[in-house]
VEXTI-316242 format. One line per 4 residues: their letters; for each residue x, y, z of C-alpha. Coordinates in steps of 0.001 Angstrom, whole numbers. Example, Ala and Ser with C-alpha at 12.3 -4.5 7.8 and 13.67 -1.06 7.14 Angstrom:
2
AS) 12300 -4500 7800 | 13670 -1060 7140
This chain:
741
XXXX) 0 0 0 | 2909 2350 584 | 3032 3512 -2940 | 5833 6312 -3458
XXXX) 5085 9984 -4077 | 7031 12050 -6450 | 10659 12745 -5623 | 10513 15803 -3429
XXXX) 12215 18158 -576 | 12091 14778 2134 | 9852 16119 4767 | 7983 14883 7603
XXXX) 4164 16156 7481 | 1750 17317 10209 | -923 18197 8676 | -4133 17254 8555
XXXX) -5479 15925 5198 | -7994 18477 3713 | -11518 16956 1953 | -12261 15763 -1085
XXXX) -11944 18982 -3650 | -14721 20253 -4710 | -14862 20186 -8319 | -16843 23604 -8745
XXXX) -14181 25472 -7425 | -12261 25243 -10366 | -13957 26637 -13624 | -12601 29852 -12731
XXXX) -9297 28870 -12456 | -9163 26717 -15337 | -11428 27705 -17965 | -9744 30386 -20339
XXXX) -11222 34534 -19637 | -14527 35347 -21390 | -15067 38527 -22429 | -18234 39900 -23826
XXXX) -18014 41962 -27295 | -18697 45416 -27350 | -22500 45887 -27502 | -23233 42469 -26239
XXXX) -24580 40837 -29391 | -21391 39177 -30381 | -19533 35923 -29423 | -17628 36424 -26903
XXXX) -13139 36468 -27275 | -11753 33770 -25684 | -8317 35230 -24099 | -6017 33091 -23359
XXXX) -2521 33881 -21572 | 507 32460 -22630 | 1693 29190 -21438 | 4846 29111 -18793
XXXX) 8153 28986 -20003 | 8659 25931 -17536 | 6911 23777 -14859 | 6470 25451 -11420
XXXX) 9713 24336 -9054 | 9921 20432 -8343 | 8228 19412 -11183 | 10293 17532 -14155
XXXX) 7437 18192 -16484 | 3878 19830 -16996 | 1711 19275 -20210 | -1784 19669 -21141
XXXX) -3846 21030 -23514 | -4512 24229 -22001 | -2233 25626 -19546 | -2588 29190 -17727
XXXX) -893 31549 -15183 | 2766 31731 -15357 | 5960 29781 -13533 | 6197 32082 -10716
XXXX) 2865 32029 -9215 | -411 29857 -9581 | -1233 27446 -12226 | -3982 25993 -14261
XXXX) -4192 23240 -16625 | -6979 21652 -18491 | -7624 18321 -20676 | -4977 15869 -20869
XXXX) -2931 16787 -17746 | -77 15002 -17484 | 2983 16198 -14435 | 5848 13918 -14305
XXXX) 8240 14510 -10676 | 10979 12298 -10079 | 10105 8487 -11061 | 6564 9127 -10942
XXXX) 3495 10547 -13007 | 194 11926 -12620 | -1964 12158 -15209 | -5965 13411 -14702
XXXX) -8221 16281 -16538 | -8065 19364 -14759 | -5191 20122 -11969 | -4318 23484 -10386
XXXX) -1389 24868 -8736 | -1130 26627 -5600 | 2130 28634 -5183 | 1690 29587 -1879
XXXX) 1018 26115 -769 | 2940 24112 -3325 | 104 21606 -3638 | -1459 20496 -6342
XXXX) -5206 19573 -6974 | -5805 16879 -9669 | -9558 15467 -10535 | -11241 13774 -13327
XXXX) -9797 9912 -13893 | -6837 10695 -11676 | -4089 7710 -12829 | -470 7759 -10843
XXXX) 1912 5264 -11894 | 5102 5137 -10236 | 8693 3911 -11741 | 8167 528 -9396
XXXX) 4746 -987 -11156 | 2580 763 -8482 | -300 2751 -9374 | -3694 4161 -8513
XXXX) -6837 5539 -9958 | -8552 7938 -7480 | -11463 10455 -7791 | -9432 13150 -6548
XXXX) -5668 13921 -6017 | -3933 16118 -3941 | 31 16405 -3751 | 2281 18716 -1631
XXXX) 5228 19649 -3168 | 6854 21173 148 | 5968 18103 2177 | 5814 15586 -625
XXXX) 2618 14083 499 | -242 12256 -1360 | -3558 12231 -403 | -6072 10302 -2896
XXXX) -10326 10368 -2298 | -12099 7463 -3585 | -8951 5554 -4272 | -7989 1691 -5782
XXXX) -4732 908 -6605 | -1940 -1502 -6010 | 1465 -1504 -4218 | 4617 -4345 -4042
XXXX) 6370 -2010 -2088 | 5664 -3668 1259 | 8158 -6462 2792 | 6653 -8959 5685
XXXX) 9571 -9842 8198 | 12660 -9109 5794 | 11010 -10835 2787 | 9021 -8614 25
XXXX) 5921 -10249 -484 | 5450 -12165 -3817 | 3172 -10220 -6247 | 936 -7303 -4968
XXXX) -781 -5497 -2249 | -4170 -4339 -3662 | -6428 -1938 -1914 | -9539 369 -2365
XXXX) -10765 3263 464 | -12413 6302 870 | -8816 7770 1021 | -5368 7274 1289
XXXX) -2775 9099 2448 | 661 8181 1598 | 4329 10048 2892 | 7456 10473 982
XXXX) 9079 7807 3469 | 6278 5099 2645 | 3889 5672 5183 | 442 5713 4438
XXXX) -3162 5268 6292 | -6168 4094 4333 | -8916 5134 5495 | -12284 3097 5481
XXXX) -11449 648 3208 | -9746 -3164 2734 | -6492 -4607 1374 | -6043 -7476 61
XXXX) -3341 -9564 -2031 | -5375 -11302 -4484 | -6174 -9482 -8014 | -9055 -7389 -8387
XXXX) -10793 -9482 -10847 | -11222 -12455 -7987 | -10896 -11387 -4406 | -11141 -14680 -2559
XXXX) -10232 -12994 801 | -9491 -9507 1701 | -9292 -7530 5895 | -11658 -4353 6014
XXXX) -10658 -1816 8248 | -11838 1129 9693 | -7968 2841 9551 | -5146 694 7918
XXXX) -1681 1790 8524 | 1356 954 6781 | 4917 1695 8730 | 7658 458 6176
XXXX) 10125 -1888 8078 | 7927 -1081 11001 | 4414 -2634 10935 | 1303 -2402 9863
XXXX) -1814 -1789 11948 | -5338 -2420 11027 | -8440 -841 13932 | -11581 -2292 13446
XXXX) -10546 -5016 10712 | -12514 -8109 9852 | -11690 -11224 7807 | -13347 -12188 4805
XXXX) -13281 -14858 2683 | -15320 -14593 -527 | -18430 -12433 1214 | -18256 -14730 4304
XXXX) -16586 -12948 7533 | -14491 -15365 9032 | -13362 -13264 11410 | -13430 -9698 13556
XXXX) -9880 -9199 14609 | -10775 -6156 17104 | -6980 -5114 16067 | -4824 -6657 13539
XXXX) -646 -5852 13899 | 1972 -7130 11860 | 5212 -6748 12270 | 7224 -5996 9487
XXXX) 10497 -5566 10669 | 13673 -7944 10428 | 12910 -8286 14256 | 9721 -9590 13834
XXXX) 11566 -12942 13175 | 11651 -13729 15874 | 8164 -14957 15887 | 6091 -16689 13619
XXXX) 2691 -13941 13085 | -422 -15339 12931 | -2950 -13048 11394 | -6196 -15682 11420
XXXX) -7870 -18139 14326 | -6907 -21715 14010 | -9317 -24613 14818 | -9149 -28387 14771
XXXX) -9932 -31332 16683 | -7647 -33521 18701 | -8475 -36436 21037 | -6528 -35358 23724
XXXX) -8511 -31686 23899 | -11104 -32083 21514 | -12190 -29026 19240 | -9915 -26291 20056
XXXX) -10128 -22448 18575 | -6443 -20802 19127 | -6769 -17194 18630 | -3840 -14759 18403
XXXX) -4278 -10925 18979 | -1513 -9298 18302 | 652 -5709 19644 | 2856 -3842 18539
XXXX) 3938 -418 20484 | 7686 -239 18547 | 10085 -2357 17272 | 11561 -2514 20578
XXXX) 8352 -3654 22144 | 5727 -5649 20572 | 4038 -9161 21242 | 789 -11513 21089
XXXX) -1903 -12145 22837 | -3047 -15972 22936 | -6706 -16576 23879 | -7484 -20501 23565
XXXX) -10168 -22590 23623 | -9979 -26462 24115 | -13306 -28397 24774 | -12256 -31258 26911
XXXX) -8873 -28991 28733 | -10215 -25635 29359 | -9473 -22088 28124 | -5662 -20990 27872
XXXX) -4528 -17300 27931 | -1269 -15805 27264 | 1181 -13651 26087 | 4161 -13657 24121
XXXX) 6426 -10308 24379 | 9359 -8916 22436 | 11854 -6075 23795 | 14526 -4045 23398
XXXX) 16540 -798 24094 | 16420 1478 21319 | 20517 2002 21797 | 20620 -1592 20609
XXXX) 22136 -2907 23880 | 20286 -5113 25131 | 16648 -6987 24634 | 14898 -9990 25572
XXXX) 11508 -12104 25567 | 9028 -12903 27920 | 6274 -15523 27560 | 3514 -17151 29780
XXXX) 376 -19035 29079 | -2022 -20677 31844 | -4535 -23490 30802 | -7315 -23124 33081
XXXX) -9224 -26291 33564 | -13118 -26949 32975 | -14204 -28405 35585 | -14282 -32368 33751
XXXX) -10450 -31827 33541 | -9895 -30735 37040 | -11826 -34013 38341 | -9423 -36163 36302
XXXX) -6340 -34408 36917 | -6621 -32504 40278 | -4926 -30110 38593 | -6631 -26371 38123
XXXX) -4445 -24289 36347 | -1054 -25292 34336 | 1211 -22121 34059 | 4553 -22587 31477
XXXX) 6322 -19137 31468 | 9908 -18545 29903 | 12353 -15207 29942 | 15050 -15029 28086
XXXX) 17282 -11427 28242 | 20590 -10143 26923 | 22363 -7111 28378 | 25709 -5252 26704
XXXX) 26969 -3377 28913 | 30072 -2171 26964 | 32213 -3675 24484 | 33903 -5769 26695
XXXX) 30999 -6966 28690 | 28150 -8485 28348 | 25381 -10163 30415 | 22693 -12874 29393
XXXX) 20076 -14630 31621 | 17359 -16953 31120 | 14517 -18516 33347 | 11627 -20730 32886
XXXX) 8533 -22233 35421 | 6280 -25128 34417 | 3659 -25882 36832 | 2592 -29718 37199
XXXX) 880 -30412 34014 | -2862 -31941 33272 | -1291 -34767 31416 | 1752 -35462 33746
XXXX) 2171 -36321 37481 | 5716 -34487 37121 | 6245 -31654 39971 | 6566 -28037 39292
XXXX) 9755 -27390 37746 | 11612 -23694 38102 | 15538 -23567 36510 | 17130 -20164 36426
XXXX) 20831 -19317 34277 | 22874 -16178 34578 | 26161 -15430 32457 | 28568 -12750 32094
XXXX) 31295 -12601 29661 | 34170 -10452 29419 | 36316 -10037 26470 | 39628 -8532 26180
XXXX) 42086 -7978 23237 | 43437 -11367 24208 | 41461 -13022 26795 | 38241 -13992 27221
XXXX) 36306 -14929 30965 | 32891 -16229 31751 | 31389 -16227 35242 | 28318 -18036 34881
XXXX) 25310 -19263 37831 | 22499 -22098 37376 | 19990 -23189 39613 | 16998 -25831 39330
XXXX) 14007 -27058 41323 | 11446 -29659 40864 | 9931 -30417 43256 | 11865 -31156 46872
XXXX) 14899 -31468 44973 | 17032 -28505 43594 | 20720 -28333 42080 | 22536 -25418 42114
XXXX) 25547 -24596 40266 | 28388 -22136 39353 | 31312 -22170 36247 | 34283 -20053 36053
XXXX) 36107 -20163 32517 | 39168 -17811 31544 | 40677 -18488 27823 | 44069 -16373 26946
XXXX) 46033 -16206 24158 | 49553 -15380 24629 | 50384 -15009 21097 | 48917 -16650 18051
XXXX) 50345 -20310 19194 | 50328 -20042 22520 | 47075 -20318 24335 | 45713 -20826 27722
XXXX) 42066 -22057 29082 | 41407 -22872 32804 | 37592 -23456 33702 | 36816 -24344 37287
XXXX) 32643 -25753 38024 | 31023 -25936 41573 | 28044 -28556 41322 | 25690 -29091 44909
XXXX) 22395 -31309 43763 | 20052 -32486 46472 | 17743 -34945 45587 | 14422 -36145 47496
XXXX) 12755 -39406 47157 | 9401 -40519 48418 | 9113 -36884 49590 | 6101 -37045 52448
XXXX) 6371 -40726 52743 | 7366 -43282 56056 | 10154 -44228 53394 | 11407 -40797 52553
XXXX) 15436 -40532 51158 | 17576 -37854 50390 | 20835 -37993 48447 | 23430 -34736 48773
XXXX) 26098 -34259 46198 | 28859 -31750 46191 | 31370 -31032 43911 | 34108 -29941 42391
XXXX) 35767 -29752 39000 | 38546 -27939 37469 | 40431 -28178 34039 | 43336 -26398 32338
XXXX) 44323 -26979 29244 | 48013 -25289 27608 | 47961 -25509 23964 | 50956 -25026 21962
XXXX) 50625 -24933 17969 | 53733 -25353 15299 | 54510 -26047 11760 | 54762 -29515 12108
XXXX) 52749 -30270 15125 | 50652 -29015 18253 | 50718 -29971 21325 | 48068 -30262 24999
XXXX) 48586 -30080 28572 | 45611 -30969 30198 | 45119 -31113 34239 | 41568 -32303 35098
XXXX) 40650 -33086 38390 | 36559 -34080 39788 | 36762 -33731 43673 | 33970 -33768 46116
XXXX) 31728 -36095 48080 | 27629 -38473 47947 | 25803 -38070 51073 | 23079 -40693 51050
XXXX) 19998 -40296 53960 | 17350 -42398 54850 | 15311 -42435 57879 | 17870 -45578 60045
XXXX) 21273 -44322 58092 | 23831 -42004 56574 | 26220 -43010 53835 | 28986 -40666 53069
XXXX) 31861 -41368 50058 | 33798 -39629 47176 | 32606 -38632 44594 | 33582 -40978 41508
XXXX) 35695 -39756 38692 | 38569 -39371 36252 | 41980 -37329 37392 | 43810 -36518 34519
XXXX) 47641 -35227 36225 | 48512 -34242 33824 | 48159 -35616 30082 | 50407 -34828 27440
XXXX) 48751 -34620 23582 | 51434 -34305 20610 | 49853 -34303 17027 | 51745 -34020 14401
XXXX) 50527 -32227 11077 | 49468 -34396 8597 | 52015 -35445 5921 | 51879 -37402 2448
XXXX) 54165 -39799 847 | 53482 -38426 -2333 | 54990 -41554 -4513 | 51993 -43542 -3355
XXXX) 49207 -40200 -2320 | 49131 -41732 1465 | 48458 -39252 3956 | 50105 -40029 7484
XXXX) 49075 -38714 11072 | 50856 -39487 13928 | 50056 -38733 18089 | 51603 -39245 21328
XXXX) 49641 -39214 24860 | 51794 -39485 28061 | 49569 -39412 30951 | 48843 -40166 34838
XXXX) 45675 -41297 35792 | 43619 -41190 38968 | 40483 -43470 37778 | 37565 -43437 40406
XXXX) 35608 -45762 38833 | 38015 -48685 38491 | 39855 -47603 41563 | 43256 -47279 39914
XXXX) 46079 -45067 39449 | 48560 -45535 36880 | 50174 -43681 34436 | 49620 -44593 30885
XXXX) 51424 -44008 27347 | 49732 -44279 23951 | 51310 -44299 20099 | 48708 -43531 17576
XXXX) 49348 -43972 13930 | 47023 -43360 10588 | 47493 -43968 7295 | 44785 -42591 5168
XXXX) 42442 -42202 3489 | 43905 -43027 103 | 42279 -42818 -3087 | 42769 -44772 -5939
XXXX) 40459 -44801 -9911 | 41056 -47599 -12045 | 39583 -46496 -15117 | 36119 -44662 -15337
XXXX) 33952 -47075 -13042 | 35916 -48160 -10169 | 37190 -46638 -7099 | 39121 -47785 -3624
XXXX) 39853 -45834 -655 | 41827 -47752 2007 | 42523 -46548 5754 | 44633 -48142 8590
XXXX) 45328 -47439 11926 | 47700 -48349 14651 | 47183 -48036 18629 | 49284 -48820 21160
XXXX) 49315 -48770 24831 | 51459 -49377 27708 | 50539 -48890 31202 | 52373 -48203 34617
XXXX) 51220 -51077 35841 | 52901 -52972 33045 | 49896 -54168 30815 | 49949 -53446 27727
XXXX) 47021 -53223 24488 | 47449 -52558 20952 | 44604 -52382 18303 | 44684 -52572 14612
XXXX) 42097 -51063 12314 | 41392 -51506 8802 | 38756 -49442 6612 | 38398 -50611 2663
XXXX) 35569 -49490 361 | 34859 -50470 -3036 | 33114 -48413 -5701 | 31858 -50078 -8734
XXXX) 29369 -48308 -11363 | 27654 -50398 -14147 | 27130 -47649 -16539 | 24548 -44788 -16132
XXXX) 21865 -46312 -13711 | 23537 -48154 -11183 | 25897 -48642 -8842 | 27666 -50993 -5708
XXXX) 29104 -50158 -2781 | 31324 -52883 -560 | 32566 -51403 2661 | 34541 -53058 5083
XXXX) 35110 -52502 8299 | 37914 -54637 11324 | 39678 -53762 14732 | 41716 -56028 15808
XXXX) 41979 -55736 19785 | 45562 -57689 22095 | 46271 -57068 25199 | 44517 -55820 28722
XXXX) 43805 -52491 29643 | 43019 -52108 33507 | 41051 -48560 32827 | 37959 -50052 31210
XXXX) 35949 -46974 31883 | 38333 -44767 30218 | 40019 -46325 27277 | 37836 -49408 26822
XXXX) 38395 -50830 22962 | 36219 -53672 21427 | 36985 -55885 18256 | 34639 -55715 15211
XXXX) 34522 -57363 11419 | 31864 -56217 9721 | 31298 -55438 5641 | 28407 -52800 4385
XXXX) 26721 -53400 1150 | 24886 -50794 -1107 | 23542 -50888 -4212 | 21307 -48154 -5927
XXXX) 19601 -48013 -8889 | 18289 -44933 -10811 | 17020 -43152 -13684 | 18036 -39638 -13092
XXXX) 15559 -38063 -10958 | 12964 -40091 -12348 | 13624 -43051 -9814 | 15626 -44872 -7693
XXXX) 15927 -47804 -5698 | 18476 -48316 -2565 | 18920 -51748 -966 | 21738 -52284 2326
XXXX) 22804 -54768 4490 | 25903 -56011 6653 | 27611 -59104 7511 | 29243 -59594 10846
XXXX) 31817 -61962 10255 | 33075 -61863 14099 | 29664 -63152 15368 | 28847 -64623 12101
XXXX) 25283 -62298 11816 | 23827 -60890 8801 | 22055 -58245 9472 | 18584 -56921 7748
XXXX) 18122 -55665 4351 | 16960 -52499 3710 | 15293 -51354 1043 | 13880 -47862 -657
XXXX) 12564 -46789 -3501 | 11646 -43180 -4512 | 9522 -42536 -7535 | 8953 -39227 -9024
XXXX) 6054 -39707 -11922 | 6257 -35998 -12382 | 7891 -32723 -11360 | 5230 -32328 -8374
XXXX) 4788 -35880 -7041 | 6689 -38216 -5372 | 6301 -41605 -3902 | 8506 -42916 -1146
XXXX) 8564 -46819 150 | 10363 -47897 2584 | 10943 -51388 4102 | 12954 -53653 5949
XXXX) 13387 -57495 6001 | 15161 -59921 9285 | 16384 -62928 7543 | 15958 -64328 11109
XXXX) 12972 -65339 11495 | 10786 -62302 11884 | 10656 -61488 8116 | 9284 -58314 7018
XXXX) 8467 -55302 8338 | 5727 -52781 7720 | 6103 -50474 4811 | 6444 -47149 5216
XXXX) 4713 -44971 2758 | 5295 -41085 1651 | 3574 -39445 -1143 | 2844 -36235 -2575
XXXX) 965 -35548 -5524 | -1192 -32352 -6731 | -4868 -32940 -7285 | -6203 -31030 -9969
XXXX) -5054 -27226 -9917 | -5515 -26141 -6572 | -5499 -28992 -4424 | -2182 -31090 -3034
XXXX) -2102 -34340 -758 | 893 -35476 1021 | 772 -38751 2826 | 2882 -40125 5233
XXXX) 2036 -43757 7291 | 2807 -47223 7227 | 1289 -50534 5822 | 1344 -53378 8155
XXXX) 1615 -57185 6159 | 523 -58830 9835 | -2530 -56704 10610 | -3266 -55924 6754
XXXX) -3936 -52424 6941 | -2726 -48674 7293 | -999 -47526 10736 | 45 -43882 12021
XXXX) -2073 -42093 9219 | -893 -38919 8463 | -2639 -36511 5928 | -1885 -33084 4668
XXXX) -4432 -31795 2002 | -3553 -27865 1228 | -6598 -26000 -1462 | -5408 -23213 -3015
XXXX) -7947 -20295 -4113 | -6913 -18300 -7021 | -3254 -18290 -6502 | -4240 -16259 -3479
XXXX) -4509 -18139 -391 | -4799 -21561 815 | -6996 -23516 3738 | -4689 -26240 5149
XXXX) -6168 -29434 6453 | -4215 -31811 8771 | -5204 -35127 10050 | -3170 -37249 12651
XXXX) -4839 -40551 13214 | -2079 -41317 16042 | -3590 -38175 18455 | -7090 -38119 16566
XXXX) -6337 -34144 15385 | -7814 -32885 12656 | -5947 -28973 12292 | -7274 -26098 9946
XXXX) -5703 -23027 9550 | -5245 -20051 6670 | -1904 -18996 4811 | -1451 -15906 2695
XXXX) 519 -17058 -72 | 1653 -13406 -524 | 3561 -13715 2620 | 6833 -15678 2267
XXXX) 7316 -17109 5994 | 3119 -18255 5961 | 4361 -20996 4055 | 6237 -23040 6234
XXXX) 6131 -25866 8716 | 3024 -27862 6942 | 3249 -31114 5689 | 5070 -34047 5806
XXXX) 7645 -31901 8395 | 5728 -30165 9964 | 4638 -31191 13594 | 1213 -31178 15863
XXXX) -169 -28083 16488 | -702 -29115 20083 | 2645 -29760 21227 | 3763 -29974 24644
XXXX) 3446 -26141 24524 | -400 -24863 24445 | 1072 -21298 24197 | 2896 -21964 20975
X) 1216 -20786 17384
């Protein structure tokens, strides 16, 4: 709607917008001077002045048939009017100029066109020059100059009102009127409004509006506010109820009213019905400082229960509320903090849960440091914790990063029972890590250490011990950089750990040294349908305590294509482990001797089918065979089976099925479930039918067999990010969330 005036002095107006002209008022301006002959019997002379040298200041050009008064001063102009300013024209049949004013008054089949496709026919026209303002009376026209969330909307904007007035920035108001963003010649849907506003990269605000679709009202939105800016983002805008059925809540209406004050504070309302939960109220807000330093969002929704669900659950109300905030305080320092409270839900017996974060990070020319806070409750039982983490660099291959965690978790069981525990945790952690890199290798220092104490109470006892965990005092890493011996195209990699060990868990201390050698991946073509790749690995390890393990690995692959439409795939896969390690819980390796298989057959993007399996030749198991074929019969449809089949005994499995396909013009179906051979029908039935209505909008159905839901809801194709989340990925609307859109 925000067509652009003519190029003029950038002003911003005050003014009130005068009335609709009033077309008497201009034969004497316009019409050339009569003057009766002398006697009074003759015709009268028609005198007519000479036209202007040149258009009145801020004009490009002026013609018409019949032009009068003179550059300097006020103007006339009759019968094929035409005034071109900047990138835009006006053409209509009479106009006048107002020096004193700079405004001009066009009527009679007013047409402006501007440089960017937009364009109007109005009634009347009036534009000031000075303040380069439009105002148009009994106005139609259309406008692409409007962007929804960062995106410009595909096609146009069109619109029709009593008037409009429109500001050299973009800003216009139409007043009593609609918009809408299907063509003229078929509006399927269009919002009436009693004032609709237009701020570009701001919002847009409709008072009074009401939803139509065809001559039905769907909907009276009280207020309708969209945000337009590249903030708005951060939430999905939903301009239209949605309703559905599930058999969890039954029918539920989900109504969104939205705000918008600035973009540094602007939100939604949620007002929800469900027939079997309750109503659900909410609100969803967005802020920020207008210096750009900080900003944040705040949500909360409570789902009051009807009385039905309170005499199931127990439960009255179920409050979820979230707050998420970041703070700059300079360019060093910065702050951000997030909270969140879930009461006990209607469909869970879990306890109210409340978990608060906090974390401020400083950054230097060459350091870095974090101070950061948690705490959670559910319940009786809480956990509260605090992290300390400092990163330098001393130059660019020297670097420093210590870290150092406080945990304390407190955990109640059988809270209010005769058999009533507690368990009390506390501990400690700290971890520095000294990295050196060169040209041919890098290098670790790592000191970890876990430090602290269980307290376990019941009503008789009290156990107290260590906390279990890993000491690592220190540990050496050298990597070298990898290297090739070109001759052959084998990359190498070598690395050396040297480390001592405190291990909690198998109650051992030892120190521990480990060789690790790669060679690989090489890549080899023989001719123009095969290819290998080969990778092996050496590992050893000896230990303080005079064991010692070593492990061999082996990876192989085998490419073979068979012309245009098909090809093989043999992957194989060993580790050879020798030897005893006595820190299972740390270094623990395993044995394996496996080979993949995958073959796939295709037709361009036509078809293709995809069958795999493996082979365990260790445990002599072969595993299942997979198989998938994707078929697209044409440019918009696509079918999708998928199956599986256990060679040992339990045969196959049921066959998953995903299709798309377009049903006539408007209409498309997308289909995703699963046919079960043993009960001989259809399971988890999903259904996504979309109707399009004149390229304009579309009304979404969505059925879910799994949770009963059938969903509705209305998407503007005009508006890119209205598009999304339907379909074969899209999810419930009734997630775990009521609140969410």
């Amino acid at each position: 709607m925000p067509v652009a005036p003519p190029t003029a002095v950038p002003q911003t107006p005050a003014a009130t917008p005068t009335g609709v002209p009033d077309p008497d008022s201009y034969p004497s301006l316009v019409r050339p001077l009569i003057t009766p002959a002398p006697g009074g019997s003759e015709a009268p002379v028609i005198q007519e002045t000479e036209a202007p040298p040149s258009p009145p200041p801020g004009f490009g050009r002026l013609t018409a048939d019949r032009l009068y008064g003179n550059a300097e001063g006020d103007m006339d102009a009759d019968g094929h009017v035409l005034i071109v300013s900047g990138d835009a024209s006006i053409t209509a049949q009479r106009a006048h100029y107002d020096a004193a004013t700079r405004t001009i008054h066009a009527i009679g089949n007013v047409h402006y066109v501007a440089a960017n496709g937009d364009t109007a026919v109005a009634q009347a026209l009036q534009y000031d020059v000075a303040r380069d303002r439009i105002i148009m009376d009994g106005v139609q026209g259309q406008t692409s100059a409007v962007a929804f969330q960062s995106e410009r909307i595909h096609g146009y904007v069109y619109y029709k009102g009593e008037r409009i007035t429109i500001d050299h920035n973009g800003h216009a108001v139409l007043e009593r009127g609609w918009v809408t963003t299907c063509a003229l010649n078929h509006v399927a849907y269009h919002v009436t409004g009693k004032e609709i506003e237009i701020r570009p990269n701001d919002r847009l605000v409709a008072h009074g509006p009401a939803l139509y679709l065809g001559k039905f009202l769907v909907a009276g939105l009280g207020i309708l506010v969209i945000p337009l800016t590249p903030e708005g983002q951060r939430r999905q805008t939903a301009i239209a109820p949605r309703i559905g059925y599930n058999s969890i809540y039954g029918v539920f209406l989900k109504n969104y009213i939205n705000f918008y004050s600035s973009p540094f504070f602007y939100g939604t309302y949620h007002i929800d019905f469900y027939q079997k939960a309750g109503i659900g109220l909410g609100v969803d807000l967005y802020f920020a400082r207008r210096d750009g330093m900080g900003s944040g969002e705040f949500s909360i929704y409570d789902l009051h229960s009807n009385n039905s669900q309170f005499l199931n659950t127990g439960v009255r109300n179920s409050l979820t509320s979230t707050l998420t905030s970041e703070r700059v305080f300079s360019h060093h320092v910065t702050l951000s903090a997030n909270a969140s409270y879930v009461s006990q839900s209607l469909i869970t017996s879990i306890p109210p849960t409340l978990s608060a974060n906090v974390n401020v990070v400083h950054t230097g020319a060459r350091s870095t440091t974090s101070y950061g806070g948690t705490i959670t409750s559910t319940g009786p039982s809480s956990s509260v914790g605090a992290l300390f983490n400092h990163n330098i660099s001393f130059s660019p291959i020297f670097s420093e990063n210590v870290s150092l965690q406080l945990q304390y978790n407190n955990s109640v069981f059988g809270s209010g029972t005769p058999f009533e525990s507690t368990s009390n945790s506390r501990s400690v952690i700290f971890q520095s890590d000294t990295r050196y890199s060169a040209r041919a290798f890098d290098a670790d220092l790592l000191v970890s250490t876990d430090h602290g104490q269980t307290s376990d109470t019941t009503a008789t006892s009290e156990t107290v011990q260590p906390v279990v965990g890993l000491q690592k005092v220190p540990e050496l890493t050298i990597r070298s950089r990898p290297f090739n011996i070109s001759s052959i195209r084998l990359p190498i990699q070598l690395s050396l750990i040297d480390g001592v060990y405190d291990d909690g868990f198998d109650d051992i201390t030892t120190a521990r040294y480990e060789l690790n050698g790669q060679a690989g991946t090489a890549l080899y073509r023989f001719g123009d349908s095969v290819t290998v790749s080969g990778l092996v690995g050496v590992i050893q390890d000896i230990y303080g305590t005079g064991d010692e393990r070593g492990a061999i690995t082996e990876q192989f692959s085998l490419e073979k294509f068979f012309g245009n439409h098909a090809d093989n795939t043999l992957a194989y896969q060993m580790q050879s482990v020798r030897g005893f390690t006595p820190m299972p819980a740390y270094d623990l390796l395993v044995g394996y001797d496996q080979i993949n298989e995958n073959l796939n057959i295709y037709n361009g993007s036509a078809y293709r089918f995809t069958a795999t399996t493996n082979y365990d030749f260790k445990n002599k198991f072969l595993g299942s065979i997979n198989y998938q074929l994707n078929v697209s019969p044409s440019p918009n449809s696509n079918v999708l089976l998928g199956d599986s089949y256990d060679p040992h005994g339990t045969g196959y499995g049921p066959l998953q099925i995903t299709f798309s396909t377009p049903i006539g013009r408007d209409d498309y179906l997308q289909f995703l479930g699963n046919y079960d051979f043993k009960l001989h029908g259809l399971q988890g039935q999903n259904y996504f039918l979309t109707h399009t209505v004149n390229d304009c909008y579309q009304i979404r159905l969505a059925y879910r067999q799994a949770l009963h839901e059938l969903d509705v809801s209305f998407a503007l194709l005009a508006f890119p990010s209205q598009a999304v989340n339907f379909g074969l990925t899209g999810n419930s609307i009734l997630p775990q969330s009521f609140g969410s859109p």
